[in-house]
KOLTORFI-63247 format. One record per residue: residue in one letter; x, y, z negated of N, C-alpha, C in turn; chain; residue number from 1. Coordinates in nm, 2 decimals. Layout:
N
NODE A X Y Z X Y Z X Y Z A NUM
...
end
This chain:
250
NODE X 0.08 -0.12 0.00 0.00 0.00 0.00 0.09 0.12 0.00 A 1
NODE X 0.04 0.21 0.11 0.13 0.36 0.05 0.02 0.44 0.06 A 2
NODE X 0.14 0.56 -0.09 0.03 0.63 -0.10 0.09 0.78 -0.07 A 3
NODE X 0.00 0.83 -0.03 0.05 0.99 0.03 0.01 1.10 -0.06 A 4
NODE X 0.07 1.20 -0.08 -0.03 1.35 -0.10 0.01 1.43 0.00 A 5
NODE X -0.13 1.46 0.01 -0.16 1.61 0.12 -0.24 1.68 0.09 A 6
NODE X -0.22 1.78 0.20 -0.26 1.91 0.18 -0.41 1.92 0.31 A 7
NODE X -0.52 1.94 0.27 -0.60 1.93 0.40 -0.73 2.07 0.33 A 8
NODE X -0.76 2.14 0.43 -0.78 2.29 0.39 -0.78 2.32 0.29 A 9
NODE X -0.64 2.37 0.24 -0.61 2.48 0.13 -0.62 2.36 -0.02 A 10
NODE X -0.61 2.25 -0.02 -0.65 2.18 -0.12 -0.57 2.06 -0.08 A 11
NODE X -0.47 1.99 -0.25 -0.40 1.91 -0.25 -0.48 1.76 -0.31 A 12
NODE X -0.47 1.64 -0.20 -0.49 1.55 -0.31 -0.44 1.44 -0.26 A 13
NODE X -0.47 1.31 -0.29 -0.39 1.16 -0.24 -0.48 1.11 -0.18 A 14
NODE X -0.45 1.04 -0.10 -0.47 0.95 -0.02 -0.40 0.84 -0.02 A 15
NODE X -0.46 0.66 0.12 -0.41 0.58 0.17 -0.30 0.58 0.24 A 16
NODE X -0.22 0.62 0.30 -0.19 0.60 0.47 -0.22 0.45 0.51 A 17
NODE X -0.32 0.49 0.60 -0.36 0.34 0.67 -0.35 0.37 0.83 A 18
NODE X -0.26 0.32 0.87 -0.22 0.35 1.05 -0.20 0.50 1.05 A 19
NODE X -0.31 0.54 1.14 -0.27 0.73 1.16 -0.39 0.81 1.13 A 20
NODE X -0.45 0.70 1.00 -0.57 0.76 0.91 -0.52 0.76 0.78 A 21
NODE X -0.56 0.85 0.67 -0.59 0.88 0.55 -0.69 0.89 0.48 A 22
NODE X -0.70 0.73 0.39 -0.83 0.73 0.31 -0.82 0.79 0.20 A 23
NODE X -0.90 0.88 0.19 -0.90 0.98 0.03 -0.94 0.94 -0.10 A 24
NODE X -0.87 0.95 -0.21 -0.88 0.86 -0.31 -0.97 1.00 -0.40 A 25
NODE X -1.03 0.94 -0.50 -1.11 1.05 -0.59 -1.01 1.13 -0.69 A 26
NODE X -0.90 1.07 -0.74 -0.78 1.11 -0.86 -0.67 1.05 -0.84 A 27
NODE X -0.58 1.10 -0.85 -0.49 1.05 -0.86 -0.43 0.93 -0.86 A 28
NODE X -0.34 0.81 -0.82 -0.36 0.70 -0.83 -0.26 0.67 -0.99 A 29
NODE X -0.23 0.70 -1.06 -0.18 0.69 -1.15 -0.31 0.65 -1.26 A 30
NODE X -0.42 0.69 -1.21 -0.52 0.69 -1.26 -0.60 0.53 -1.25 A 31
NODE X -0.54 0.47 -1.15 -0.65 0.39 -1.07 -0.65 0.39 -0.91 A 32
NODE X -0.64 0.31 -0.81 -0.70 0.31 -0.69 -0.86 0.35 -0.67 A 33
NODE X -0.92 0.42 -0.63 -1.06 0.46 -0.61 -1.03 0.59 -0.51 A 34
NODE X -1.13 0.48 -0.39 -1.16 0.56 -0.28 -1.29 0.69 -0.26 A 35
NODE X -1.31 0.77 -0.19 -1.39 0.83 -0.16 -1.50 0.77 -0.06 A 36
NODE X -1.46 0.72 0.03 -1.49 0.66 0.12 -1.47 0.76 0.24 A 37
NODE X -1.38 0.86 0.21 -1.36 1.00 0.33 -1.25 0.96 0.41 A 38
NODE X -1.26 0.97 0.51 -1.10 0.94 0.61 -1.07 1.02 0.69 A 39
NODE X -0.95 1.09 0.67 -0.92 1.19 0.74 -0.81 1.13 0.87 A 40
NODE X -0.77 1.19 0.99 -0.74 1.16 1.07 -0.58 1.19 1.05 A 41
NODE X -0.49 1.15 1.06 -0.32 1.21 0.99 -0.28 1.37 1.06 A 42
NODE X -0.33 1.33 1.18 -0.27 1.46 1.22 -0.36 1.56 1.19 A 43
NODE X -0.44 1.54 1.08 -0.56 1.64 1.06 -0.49 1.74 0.88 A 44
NODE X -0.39 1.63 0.82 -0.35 1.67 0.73 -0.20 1.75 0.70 A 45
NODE X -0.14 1.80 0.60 0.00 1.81 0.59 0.05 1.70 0.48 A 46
NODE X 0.12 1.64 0.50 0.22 1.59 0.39 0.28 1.64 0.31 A 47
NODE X 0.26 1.61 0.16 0.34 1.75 0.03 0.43 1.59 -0.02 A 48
NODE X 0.51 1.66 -0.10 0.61 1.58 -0.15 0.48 1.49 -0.23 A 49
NODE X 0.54 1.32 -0.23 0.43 1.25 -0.30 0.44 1.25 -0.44 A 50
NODE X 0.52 1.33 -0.55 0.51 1.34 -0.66 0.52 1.48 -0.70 A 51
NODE X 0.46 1.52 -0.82 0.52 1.68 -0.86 0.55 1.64 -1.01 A 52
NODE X 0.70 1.57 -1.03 0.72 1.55 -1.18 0.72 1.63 -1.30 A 53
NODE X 0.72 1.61 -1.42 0.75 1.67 -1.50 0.93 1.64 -1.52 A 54
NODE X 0.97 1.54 -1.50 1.13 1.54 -1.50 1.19 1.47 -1.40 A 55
NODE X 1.25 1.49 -1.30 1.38 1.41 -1.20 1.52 1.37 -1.29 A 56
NODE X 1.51 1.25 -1.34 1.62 1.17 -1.36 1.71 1.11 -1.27 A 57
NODE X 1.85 1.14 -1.25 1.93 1.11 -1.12 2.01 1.00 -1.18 A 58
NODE X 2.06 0.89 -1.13 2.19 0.81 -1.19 2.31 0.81 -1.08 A 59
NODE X 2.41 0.82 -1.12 2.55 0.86 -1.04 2.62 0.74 -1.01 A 60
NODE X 2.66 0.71 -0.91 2.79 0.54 -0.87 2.72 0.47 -0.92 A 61
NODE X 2.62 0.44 -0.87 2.54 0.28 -0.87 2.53 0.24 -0.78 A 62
NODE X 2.62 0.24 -0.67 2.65 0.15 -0.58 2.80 0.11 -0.54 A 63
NODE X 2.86 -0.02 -0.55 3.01 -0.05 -0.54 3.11 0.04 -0.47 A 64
NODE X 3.05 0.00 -0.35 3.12 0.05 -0.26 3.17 0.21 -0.26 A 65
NODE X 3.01 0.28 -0.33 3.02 0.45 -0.32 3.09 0.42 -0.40 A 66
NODE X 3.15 0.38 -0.57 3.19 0.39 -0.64 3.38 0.41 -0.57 A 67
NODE X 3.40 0.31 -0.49 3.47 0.27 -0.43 3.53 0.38 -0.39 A 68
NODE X 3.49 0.46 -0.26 3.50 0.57 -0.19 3.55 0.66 -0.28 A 69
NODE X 3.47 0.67 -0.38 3.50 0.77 -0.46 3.59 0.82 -0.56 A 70
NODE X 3.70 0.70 -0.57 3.80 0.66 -0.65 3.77 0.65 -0.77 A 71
NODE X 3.66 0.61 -0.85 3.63 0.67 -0.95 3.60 0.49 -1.02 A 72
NODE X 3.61 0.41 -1.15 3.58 0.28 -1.20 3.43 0.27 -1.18 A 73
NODE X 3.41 0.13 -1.16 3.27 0.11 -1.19 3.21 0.16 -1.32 A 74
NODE X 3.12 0.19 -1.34 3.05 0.27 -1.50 2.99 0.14 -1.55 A 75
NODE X 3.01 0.12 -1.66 2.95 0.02 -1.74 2.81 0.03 -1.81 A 76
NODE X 2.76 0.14 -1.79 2.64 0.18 -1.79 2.59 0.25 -1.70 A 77
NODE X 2.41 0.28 -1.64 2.41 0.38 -1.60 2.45 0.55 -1.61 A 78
NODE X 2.49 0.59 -1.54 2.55 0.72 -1.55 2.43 0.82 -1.50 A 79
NODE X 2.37 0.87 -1.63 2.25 0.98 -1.54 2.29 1.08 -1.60 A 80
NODE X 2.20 1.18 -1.52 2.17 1.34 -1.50 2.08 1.39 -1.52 A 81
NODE X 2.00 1.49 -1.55 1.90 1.56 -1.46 1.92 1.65 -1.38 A 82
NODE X 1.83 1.68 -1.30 1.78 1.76 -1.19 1.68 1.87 -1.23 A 83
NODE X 1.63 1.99 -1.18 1.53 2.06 -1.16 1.42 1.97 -1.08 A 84
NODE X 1.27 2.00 -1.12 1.19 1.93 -0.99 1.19 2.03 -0.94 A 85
NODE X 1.19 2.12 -0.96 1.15 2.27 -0.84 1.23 2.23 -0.71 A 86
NODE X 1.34 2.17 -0.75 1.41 2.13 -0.61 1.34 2.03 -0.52 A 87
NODE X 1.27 2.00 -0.55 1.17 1.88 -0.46 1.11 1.96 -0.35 A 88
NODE X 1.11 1.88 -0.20 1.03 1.94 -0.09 1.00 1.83 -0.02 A 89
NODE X 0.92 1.81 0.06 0.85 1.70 0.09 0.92 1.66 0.23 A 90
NODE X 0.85 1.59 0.29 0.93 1.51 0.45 0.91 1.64 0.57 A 91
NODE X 1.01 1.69 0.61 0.92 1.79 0.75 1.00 1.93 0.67 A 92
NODE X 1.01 1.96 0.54 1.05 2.06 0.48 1.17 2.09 0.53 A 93
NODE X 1.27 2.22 0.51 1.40 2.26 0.54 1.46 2.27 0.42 A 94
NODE X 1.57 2.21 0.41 1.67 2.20 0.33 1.77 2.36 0.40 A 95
NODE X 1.77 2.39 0.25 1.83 2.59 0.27 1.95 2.53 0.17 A 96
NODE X 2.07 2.56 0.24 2.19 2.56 0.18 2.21 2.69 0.15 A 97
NODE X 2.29 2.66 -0.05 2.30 2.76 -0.05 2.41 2.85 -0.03 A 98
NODE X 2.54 2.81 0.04 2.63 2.91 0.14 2.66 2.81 0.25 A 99
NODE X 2.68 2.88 0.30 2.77 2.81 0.41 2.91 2.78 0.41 A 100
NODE X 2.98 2.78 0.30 3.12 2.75 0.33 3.14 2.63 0.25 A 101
NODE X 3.09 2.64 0.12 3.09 2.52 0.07 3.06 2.37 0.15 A 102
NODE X 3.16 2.25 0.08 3.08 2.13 0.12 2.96 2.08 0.05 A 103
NODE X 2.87 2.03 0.13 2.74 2.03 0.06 2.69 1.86 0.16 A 104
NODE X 2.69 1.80 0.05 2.69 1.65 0.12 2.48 1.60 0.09 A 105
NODE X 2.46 1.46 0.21 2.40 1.42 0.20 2.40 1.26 0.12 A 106
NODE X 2.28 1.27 0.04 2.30 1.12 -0.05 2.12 1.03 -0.02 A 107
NODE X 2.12 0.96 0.08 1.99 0.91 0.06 1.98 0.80 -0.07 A 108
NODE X 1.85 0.80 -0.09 1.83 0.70 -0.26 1.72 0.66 -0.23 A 109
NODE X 1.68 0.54 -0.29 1.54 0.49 -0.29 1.53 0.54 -0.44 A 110
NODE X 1.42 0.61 -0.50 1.34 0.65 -0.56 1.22 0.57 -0.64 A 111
NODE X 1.25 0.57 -0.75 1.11 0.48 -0.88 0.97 0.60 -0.94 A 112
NODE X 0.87 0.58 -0.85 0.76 0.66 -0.90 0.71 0.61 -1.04 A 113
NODE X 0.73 0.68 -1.17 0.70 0.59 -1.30 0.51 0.61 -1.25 A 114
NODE X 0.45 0.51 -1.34 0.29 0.49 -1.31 0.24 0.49 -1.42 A 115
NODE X 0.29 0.46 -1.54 0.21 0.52 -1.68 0.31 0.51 -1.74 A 116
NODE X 0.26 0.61 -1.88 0.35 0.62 -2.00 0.46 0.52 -2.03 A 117
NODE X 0.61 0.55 -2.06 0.67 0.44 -2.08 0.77 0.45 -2.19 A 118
NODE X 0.82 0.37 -2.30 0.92 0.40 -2.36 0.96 0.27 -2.43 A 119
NODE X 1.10 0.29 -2.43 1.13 0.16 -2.50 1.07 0.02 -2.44 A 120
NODE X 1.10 0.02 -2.29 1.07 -0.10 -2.23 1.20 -0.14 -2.14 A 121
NODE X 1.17 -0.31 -2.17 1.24 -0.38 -2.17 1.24 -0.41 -1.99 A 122
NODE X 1.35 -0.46 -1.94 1.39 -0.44 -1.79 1.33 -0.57 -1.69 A 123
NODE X 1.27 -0.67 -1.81 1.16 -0.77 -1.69 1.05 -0.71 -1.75 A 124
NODE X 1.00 -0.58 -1.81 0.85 -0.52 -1.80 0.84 -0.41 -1.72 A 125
NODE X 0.94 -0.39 -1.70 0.96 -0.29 -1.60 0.87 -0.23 -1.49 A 126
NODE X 0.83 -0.35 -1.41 0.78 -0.34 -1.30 0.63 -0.28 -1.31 A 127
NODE X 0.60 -0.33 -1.47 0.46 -0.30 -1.52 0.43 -0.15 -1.56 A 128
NODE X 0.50 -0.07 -1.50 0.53 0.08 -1.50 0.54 0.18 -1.47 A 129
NODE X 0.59 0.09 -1.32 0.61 0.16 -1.20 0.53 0.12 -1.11 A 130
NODE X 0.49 0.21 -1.00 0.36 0.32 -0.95 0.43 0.22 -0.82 A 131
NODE X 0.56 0.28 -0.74 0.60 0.24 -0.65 0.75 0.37 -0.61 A 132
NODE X 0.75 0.31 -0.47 0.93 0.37 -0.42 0.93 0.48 -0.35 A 133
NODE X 1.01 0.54 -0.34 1.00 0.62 -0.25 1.17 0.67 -0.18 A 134
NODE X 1.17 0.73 -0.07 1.31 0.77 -0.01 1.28 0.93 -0.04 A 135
NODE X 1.45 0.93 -0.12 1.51 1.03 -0.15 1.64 1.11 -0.09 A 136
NODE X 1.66 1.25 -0.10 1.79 1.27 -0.02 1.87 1.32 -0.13 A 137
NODE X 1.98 1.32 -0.23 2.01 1.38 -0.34 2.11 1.47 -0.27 A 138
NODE X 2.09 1.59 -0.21 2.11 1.71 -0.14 2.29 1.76 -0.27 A 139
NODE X 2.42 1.78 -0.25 2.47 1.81 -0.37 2.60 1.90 -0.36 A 140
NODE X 2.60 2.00 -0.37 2.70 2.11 -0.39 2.85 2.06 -0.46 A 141
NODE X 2.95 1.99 -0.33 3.06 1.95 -0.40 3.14 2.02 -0.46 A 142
NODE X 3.16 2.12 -0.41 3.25 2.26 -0.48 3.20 2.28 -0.63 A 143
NODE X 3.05 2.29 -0.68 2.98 2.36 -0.77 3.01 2.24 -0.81 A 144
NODE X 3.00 2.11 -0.78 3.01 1.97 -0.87 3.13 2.00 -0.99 A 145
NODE X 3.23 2.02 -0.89 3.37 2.00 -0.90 3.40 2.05 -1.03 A 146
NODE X 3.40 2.22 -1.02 3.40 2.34 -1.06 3.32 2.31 -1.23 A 147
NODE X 3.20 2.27 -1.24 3.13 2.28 -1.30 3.15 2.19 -1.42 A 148
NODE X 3.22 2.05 -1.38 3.22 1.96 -1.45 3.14 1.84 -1.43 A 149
NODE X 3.03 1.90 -1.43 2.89 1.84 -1.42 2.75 1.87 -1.33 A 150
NODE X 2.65 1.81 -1.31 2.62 1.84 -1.16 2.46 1.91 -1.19 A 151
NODE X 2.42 1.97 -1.26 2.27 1.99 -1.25 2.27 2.13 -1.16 A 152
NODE X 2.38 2.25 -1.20 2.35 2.35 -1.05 2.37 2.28 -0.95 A 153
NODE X 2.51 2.20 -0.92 2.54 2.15 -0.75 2.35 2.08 -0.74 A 154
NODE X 2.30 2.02 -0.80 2.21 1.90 -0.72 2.05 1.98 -0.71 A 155
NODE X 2.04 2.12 -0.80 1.92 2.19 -0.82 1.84 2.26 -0.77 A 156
NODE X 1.97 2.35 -0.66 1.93 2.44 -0.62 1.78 2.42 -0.54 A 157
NODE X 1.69 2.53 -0.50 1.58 2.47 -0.41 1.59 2.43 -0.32 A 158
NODE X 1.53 2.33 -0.29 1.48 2.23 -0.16 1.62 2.11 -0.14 A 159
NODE X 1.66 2.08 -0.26 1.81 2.04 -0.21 1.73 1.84 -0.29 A 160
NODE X 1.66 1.85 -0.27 1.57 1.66 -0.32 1.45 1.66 -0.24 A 161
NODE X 1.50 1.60 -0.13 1.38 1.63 -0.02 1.31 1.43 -0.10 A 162
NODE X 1.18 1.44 -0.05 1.13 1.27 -0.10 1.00 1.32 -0.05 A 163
NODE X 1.00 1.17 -0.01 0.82 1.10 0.06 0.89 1.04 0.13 A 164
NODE X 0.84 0.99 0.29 0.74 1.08 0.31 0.57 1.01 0.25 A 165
NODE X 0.61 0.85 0.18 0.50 0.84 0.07 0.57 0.72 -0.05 A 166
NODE X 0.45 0.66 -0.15 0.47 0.57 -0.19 0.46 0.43 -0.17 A 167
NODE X 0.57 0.33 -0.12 0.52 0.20 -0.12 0.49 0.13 -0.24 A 168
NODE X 0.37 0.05 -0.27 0.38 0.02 -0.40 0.43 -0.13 -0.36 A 169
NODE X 0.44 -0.19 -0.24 0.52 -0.37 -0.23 0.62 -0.35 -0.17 A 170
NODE X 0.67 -0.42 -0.26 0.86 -0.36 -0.25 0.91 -0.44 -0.35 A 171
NODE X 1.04 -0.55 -0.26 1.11 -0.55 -0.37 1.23 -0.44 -0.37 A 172
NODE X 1.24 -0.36 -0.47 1.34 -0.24 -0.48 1.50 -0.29 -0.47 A 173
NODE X 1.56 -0.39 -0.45 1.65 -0.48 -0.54 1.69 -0.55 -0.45 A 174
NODE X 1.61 -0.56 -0.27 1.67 -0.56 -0.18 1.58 -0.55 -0.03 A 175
NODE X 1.66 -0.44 -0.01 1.56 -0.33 0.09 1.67 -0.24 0.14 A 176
NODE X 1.68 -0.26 0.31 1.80 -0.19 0.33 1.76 -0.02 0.35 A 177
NODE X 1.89 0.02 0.29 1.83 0.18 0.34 1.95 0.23 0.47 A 178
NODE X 1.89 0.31 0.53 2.03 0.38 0.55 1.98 0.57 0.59 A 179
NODE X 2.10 0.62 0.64 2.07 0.74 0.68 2.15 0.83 0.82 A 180
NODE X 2.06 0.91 0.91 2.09 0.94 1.00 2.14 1.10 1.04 A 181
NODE X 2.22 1.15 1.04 2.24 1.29 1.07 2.29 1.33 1.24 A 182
NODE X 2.18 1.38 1.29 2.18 1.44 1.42 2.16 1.29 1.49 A 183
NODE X 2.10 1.17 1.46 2.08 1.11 1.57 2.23 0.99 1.56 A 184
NODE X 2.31 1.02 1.43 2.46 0.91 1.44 2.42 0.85 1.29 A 185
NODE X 2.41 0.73 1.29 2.42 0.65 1.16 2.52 0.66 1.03 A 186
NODE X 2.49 0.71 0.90 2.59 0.79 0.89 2.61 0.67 0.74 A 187
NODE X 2.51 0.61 0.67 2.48 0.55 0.57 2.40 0.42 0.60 A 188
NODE X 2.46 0.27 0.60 2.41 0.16 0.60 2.43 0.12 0.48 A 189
NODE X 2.30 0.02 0.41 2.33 -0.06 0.29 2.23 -0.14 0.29 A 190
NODE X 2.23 -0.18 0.12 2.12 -0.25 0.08 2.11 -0.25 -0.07 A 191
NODE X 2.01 -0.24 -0.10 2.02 -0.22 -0.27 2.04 -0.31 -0.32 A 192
NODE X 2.13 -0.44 -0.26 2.14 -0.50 -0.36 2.29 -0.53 -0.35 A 193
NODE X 2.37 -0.42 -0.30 2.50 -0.35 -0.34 2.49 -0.24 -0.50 A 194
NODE X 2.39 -0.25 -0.53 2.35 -0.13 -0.67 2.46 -0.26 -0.81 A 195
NODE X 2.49 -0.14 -0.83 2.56 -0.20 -0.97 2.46 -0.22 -1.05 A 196
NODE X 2.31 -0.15 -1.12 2.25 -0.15 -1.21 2.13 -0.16 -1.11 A 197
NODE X 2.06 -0.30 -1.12 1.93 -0.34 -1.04 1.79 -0.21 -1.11 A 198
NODE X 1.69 -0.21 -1.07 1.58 -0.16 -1.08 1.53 -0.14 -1.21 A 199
NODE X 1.50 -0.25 -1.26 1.47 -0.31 -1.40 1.54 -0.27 -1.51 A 200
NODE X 1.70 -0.27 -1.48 1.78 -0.21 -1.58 1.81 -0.09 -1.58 A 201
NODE X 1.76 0.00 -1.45 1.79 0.14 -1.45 1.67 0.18 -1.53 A 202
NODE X 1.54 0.16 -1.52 1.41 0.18 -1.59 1.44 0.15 -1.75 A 203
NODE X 1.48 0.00 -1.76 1.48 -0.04 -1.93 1.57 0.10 -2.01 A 204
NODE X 1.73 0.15 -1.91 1.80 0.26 -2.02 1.75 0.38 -1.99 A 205
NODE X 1.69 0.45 -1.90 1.59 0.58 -1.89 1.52 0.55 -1.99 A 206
NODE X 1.42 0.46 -2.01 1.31 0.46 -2.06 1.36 0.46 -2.25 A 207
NODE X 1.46 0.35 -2.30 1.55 0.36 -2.40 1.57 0.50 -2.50 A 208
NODE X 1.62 0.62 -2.34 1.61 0.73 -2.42 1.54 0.84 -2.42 A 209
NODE X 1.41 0.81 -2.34 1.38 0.92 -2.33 1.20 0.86 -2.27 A 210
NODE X 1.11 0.92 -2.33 0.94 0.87 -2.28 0.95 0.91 -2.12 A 211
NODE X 0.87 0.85 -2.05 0.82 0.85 -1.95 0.73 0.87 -1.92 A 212
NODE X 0.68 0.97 -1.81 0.52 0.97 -1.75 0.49 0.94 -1.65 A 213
NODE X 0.34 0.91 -1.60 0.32 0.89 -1.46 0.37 1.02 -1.38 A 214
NODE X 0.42 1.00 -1.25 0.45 1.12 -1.18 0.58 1.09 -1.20 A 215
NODE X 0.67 1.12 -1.31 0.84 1.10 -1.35 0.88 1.06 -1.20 A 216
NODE X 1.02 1.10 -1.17 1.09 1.02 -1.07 1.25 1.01 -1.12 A 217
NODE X 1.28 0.84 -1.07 1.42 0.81 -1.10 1.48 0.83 -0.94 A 218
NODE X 1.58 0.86 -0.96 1.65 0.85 -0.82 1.79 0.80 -0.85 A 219
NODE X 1.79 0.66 -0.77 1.87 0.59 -0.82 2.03 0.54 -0.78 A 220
NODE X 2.10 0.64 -0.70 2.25 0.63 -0.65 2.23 0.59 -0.53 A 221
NODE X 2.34 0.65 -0.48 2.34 0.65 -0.32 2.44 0.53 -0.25 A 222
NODE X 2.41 0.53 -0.16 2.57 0.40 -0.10 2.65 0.48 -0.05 A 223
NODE X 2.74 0.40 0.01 2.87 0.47 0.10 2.89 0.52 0.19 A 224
NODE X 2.95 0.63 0.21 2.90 0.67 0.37 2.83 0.83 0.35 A 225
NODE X 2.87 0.92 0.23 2.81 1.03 0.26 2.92 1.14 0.32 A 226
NODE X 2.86 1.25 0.30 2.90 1.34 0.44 2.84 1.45 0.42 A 227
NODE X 2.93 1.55 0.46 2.91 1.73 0.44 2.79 1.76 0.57 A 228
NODE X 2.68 1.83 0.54 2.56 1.89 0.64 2.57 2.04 0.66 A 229
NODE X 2.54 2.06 0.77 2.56 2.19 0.81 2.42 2.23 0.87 A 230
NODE X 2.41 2.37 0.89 2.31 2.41 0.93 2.24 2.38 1.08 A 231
NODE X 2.12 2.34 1.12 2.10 2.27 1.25 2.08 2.14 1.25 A 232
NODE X 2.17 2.05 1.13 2.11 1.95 1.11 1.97 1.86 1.14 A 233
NODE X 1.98 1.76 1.15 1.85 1.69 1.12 1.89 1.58 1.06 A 234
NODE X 1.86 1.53 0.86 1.86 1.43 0.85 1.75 1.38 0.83 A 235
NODE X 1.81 1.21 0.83 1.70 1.09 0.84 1.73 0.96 0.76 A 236
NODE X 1.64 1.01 0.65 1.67 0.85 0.55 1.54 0.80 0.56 A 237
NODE X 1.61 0.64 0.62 1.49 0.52 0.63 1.57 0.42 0.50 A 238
NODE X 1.41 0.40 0.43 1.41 0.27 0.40 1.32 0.18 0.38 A 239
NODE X 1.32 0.06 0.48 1.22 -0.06 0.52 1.13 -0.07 0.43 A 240
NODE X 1.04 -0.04 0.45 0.88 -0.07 0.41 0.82 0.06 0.38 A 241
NODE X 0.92 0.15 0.32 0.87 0.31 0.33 0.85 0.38 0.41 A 242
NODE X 0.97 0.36 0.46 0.95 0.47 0.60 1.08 0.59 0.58 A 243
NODE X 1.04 0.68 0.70 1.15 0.75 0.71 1.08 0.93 0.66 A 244
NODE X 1.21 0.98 0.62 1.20 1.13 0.53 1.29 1.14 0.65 A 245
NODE X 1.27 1.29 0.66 1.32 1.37 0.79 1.31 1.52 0.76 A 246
NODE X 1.42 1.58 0.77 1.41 1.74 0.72 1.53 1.76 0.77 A 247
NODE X 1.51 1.90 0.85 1.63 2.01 0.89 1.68 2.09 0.81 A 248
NODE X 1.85 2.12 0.81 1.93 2.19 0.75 1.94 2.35 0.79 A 249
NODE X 1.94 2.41 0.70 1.91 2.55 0.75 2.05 2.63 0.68 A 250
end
């Protein structure tokens, strides 16, 4: 099942995507599946980012190989962050760098939509919590990284966490290839099940320190293979069963 939010005159809500129709749900799906029985036609709607969190939790080198690239040890735990959600923009949006001289790299991520309240759960309940996936770009200011020590200006700024363009809720998260495309050249091949820290275990230590809500989004390390974006761009992160996020660099 995926699930979308859009925008259809002047008014946000969720929906199905079913082929190149959208069945309109009455609330929220966090709430429940329940249809309207209204179907709107796709090209009749816009697509908004499919979550508006209360918090974006990021984790850093959870994939070998990036760990690899990056000269840096495997982490023995997950290594997270936070992010701003303000930085969230949906599929279709423009990613605004904020100078041009800096390097400012792309990180595609598959994405954990939490689905109800969660704390202190354990990593085979996991699944019982989550909503569904989504593809993420973790947009990140290497200079400001560098500089800073730490990454919440480099990864914050606006529009720099593009995600949708909806939610799958069948999925196994744990192995599902992603990759990503800039201008049309393959720039990121993987599979998540190169992730140091599987699905279950990234959820059980977020959730360890901190409550969770429906809406929440994890974003969960990128693979190998990232790369500085410039303006004119067009990237493109696919991952199988979701679909593809697509947004120009400005």
């Amino acid at each position: 099942m995926k699930i979308v939010r859009f925008s259809h005159q002047g008014s946000a809500s969720y929906g199905l995507l079913e082929g190149d129709a959208v069945a309109v749900l009455s609330k929220p799906p966090f709430d429940g599946i329940d249809r309207t029985g209204q179907v709107l036609p796709l090209e009749a709607v816009r697509l908004l980012a499919p979550v508006t969190p209360s918090k974006l939790v990021c984790v850093g080198l959870n994939y070998t190989l990036h760990a690899e690239e990056s000269g840096v040890p495997v982490p023995e735990e997950p290594m997270l962050f936070m992010c701003a959600p303000s930085a969230i923009i949906a599929d279709g949006e423009e990613i605004r760098l904020d100078n041009a001289s800096d390097r400012i790299d792309f990180e595609a991520e598959i994405g954990i939509v939490v689905g109800t309240t969660a704390r202190n759960v354990a990593a085979g309940d996991a699944a019982k919590h989550i909503l569904g996936y989504t593809c993420a770009n973790d947009v990140s200011n290497r200079v400001l990284q560098k500089k800073d020590g730490q990454f919440t200006r480099a990864k914050s700024f606006d529009t720099y966490k593009p995600v949708g363009p909806c939610i799958e809720t069948d999925l196994d998260p744990d192995n599902v290839d992603i990759k990503l495309w800039q201008n049309g050249e393959l720039r990121q091949s993987s599979n998540t099940n190169d992730m140091i820290f599987p699905i279950g275990r990234i959820f059980e230590f977020v959730a360890g320190i901190m409550t969770l809500f429906p809406g929440d989004l994890i974003i969960t390390g990128t693979p190998s293979g990232v790369g500085p974006m410039a303006s004119g761009d067009e990237i493109v992160v696919e991952i199988d069963k979701i679909g593809r996020l697509r947004n120009t660099v400005a």
